[in-house]
N, C-alpha and C positions, 0 to 999 in steps of 0.2 A: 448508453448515453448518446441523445442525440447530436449528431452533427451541423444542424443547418446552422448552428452559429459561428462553424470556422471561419466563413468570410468574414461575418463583421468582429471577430474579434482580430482576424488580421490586418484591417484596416484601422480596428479599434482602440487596438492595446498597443500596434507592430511599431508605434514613433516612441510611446513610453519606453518598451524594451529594447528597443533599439540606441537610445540614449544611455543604456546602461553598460560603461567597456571597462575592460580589468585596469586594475590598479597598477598606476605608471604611465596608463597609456594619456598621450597631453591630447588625441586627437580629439575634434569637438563631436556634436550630437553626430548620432551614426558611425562614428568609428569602428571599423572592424575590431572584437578582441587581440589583446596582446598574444603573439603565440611565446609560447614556452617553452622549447623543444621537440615535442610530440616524435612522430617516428618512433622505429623499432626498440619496444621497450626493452629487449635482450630477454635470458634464458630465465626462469623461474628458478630462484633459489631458495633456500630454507631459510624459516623466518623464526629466529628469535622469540621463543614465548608461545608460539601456535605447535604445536603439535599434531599427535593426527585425528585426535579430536577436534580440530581447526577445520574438518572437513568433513561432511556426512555424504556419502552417497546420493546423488538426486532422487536413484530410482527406491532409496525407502522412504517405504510411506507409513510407515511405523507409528501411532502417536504418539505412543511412547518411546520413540528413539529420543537419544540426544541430541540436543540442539548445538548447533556450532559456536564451541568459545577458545579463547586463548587464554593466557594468562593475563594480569592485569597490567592495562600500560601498553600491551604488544597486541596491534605491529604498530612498533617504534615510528616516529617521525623521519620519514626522508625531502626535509622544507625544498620546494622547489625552488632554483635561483632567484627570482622575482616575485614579487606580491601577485596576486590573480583573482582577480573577481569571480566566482561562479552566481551565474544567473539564474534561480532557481523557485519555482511555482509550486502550489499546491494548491485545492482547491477549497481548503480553508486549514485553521491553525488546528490541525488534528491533535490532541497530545497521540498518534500514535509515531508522529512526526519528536520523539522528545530525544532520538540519535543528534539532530540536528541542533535544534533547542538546547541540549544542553550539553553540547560540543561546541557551540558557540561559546556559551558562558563559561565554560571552564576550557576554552582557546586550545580544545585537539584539533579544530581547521586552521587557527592560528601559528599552530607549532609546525604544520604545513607547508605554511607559507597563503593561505587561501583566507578570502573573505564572502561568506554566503550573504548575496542579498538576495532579499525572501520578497517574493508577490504572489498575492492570493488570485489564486486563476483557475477555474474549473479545465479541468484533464482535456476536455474535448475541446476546448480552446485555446492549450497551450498546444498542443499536438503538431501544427503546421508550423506555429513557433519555431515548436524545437527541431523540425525535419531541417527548419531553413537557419538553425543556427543564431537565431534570435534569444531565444532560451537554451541554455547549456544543461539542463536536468532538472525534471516536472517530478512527481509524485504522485501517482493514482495507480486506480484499480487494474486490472486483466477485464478489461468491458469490451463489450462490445463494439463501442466505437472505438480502441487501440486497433483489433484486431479489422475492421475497415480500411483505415488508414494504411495498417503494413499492407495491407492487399491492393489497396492502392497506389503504393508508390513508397510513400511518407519512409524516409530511414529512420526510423526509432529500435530502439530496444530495452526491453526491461533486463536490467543489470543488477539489482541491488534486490532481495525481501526485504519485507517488514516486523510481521509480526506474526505469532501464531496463538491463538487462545486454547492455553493448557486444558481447560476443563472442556473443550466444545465436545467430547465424547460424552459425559456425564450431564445429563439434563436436567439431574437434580438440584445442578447447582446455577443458580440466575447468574443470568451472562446477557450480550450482548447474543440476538438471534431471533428464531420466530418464536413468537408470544399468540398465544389465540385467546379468546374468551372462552371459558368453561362453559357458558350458558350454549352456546352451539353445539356439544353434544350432548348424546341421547345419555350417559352416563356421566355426566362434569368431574367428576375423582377420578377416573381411570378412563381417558379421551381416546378414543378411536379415529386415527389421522383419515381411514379411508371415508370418516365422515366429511373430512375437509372439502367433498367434490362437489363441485358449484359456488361455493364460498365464497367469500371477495375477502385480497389477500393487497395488505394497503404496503408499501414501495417507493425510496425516493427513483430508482430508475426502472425498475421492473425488472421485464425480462430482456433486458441489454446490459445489468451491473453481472459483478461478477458475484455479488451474492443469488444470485442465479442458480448458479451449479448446489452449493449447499443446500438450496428452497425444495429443487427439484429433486435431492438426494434423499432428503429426508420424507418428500412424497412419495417417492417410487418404493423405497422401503416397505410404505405401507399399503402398495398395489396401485398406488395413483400417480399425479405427475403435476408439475405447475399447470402444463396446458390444462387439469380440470377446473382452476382456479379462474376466477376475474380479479386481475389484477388492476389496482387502483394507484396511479402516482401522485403523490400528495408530498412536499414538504419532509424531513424528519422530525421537525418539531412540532410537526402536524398529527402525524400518526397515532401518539399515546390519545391525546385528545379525542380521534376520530375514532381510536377502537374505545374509548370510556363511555362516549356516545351513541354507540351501537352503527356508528356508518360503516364498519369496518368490522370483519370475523377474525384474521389476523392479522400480522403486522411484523415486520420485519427492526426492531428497533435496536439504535445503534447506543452507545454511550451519549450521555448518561440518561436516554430517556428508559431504557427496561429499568429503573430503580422504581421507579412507579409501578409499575407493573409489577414488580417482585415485592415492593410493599405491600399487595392486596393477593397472596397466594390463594383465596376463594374464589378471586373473580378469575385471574389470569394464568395459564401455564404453558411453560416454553414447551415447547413440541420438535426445535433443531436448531443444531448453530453450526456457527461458523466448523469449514472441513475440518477434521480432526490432524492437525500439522503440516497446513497448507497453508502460507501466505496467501492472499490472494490481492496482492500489489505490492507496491513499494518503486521502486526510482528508474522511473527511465530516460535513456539519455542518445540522443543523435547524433549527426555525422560530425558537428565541431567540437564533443570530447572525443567520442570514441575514438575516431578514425585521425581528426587533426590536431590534438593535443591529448594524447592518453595517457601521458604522463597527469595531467592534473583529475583526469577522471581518476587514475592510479591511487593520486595523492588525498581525493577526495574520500573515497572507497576505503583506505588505510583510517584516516578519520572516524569516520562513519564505525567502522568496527572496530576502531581503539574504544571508541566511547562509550559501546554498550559492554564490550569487555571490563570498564575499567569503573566507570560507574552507572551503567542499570542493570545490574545484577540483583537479583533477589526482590523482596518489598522496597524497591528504590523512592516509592513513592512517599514511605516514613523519613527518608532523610531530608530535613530541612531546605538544605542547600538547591537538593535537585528537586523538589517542589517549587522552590522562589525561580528556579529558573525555567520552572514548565509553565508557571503563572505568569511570566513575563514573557514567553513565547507566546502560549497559548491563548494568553489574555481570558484565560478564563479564570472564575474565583475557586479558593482553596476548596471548598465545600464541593466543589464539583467536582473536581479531580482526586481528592481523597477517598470521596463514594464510592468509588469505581476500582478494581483491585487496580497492581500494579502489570505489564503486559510482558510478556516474553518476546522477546525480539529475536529476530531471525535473517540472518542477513542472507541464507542463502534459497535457490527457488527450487522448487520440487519439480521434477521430473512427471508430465502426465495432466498436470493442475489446467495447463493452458491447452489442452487437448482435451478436456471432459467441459471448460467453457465453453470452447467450443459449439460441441456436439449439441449444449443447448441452445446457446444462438444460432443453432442451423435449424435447428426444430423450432424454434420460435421466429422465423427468420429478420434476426435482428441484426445480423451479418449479411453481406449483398453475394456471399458466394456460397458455396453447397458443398467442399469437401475441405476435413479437415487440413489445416495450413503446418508444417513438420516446426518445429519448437526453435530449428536455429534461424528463420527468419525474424522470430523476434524474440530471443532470447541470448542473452551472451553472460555466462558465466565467467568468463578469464578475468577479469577483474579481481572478482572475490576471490579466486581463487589463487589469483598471484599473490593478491595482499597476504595469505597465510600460509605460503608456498608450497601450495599444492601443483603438485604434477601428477599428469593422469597414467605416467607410465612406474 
């Protein structure tokens, strides 16, 4: 994702966000947030309801391991003394953002003691945001321009996953991923990817998102690599259009545009998707929760994984209630969101994920440096991991 718009959205957006301070506080525009405590959270203890399936090892990569859950409800509410605003960006109403969505509406940030106010901000311009405490916790990818930024200074960290797509091992089943046109190979029923070389491979960020490492996994597999590819950034709701048209060979397509493509099984077939149990994003957050009030990151984090414990389990998507409250986040229509299956969520990061993006943004050099950067620069587990009281000893 490119960068050159960090300045002007720090001068663009920095009076908007900066108007925005936790609840209680009387000071006027620009007031620092309210602190809460923060300091030494104390000793990890055992939590109620999480067990030791509340934990998975980072370093499996298993797709079929289990995904980290607790019991329903747990971890319990510890509401912090005072009410507290978290200031929180994404870079549009993803339903993969529905922890949030519909943690609101059924008030697990509420029982907190927290109030999420939500602004729509692309990743690469909330980033300087949030080093400077402007923004309290962004939501985006493992891109390429995150990992700029930690190399440059910026304190962030991704603390929280997202999500993982159960089926992205099985190709037979339409998903969100790479889609090609059948008419590009020499056989259209049983496609040969090392035809893929020369191709144009249509992308809203190319080779700076972190679907990147997936693109290029699934070429190398078949003896080639993204560098054979020309890549074309277009739009997402550009791409189905541009591969229906013939300006495009494949296309990297996100919800809910492969339903189109999965509608017409003669013309189109996914050829890779998303890593097989690898988030590849979810929440990250800078020096004024981590470091200056960790208690509310604490309290936020307990949230975040009450709600997918408690209600998005299973086909979440059939229950009424938490549809109306993903259509009122997401502001998108029922029809959209019911198309598309329900997503497994994932609160915790894999171990290795941000060291194979890496390796392609250094070969594509979409990154400004040349060796891979070690995972606790910008990664911090202890969060999620206190919420479900795990200790590593």
């Amino acid at each position: 994702m490119t960068r050159l718009r960090v300045l002007a959205a720090a001068l663009g957006v920095g009076a908007l966000l900066l108007t925005t301070a936790c609840a209680g506080d009387d000071g006027g525009p620009g007031a620092a947030p309210a602190a809460s405590g923060g300091g030494d959270l104390g000793p990890v203890t055992p939590v109620d309801g999480c067990g030791p399936g509340s934990y998975i090892d980072p370093a499996n990569l298993n797709p079929d391991r289990d995904i980290a859950r607790c019991d329903s409800g747990a971890p319990a509410a510890q509401p912090l003394a005072e009410p507290v605003t978290i200031r929180m960006t994404s870079a549009s109403r993803s339903s993969s953002l529905a922890p949030i969505f519909v943690g609101m509406e059924f008030g697990e940030f509420e029982k907190e003691n927290l109030k999420i106010e939500f602004t729509v901000l692309p990743f690469a311009d909330a980033m300087p945001q949030l080093a400077a405490g402007r923004v309290d916790i962004s939501y985006g990818g493992v891109e390429a321009g995150m990992f700029n930024a930690v190399d440059q200074g910026l304190d962030l960290k991704w603390v929280l996953g997202n999500f993982v797509e159960p089926k992205s091992a099985d190709l037979t089943q339409p998903q969100t991923g790479l889609w090609a046109r059948r008419d590009i190979f020499s056989d259209p029923q049983n496609p040969d990817l090392k035809e893929l070389k020369g191709k144009t491979l249509g992308s809203t960020v190319g080779a700076a998102s972190s679907i990147a490492y997936p693109m290029d996994k699934a070429l190398r597999e078949a003896g080639i690599s993204l560098k054979d590819m020309e890549i074309k950034q277009l739009p997402s709701t550009d791409l189905m259009t541009a591969l229906a048209n013939k300006a495009l060979d494949t296309a990297w397509l996100l919800d809910p545009y492969w339903l189109t493509a999965a509608d017409s099984p003669d013309k189109y077939v996914l050829v890779g998707g998303q890593a097989p149990g690898e988030p590849l994003g979810g929440f990250f957050a800078g020096k004024s929760l981590r470091t200056d009030r960790p208690d509310v990151l604490q309290a936020f984090t307990r949230a975040y994984i009450r709600t997918i414990n408690t209600h998005l389990a299973g086909d979440y998507i059939k229950d009424e209630k938490i549809l109306a409250a993903m259509m009122a986040g997401t502001q998108q229509p029922r029809e959209a969101l019911t198309r598309t299956p329900s997503l497994t969520f994932d609160w915790e990061i894999r171990q290795g994920t941000g060291e194979e993006e890496q390796k392609v943004f250094i070969e594509h050099q979409t990154v400004k440096y040349t060796e891979v950067m070690p995972e606790d620069r910008y990664i911090d587990r202890s969060f999620y991991a206190r919420a479900v009281g795990h200790t590593d000893s």
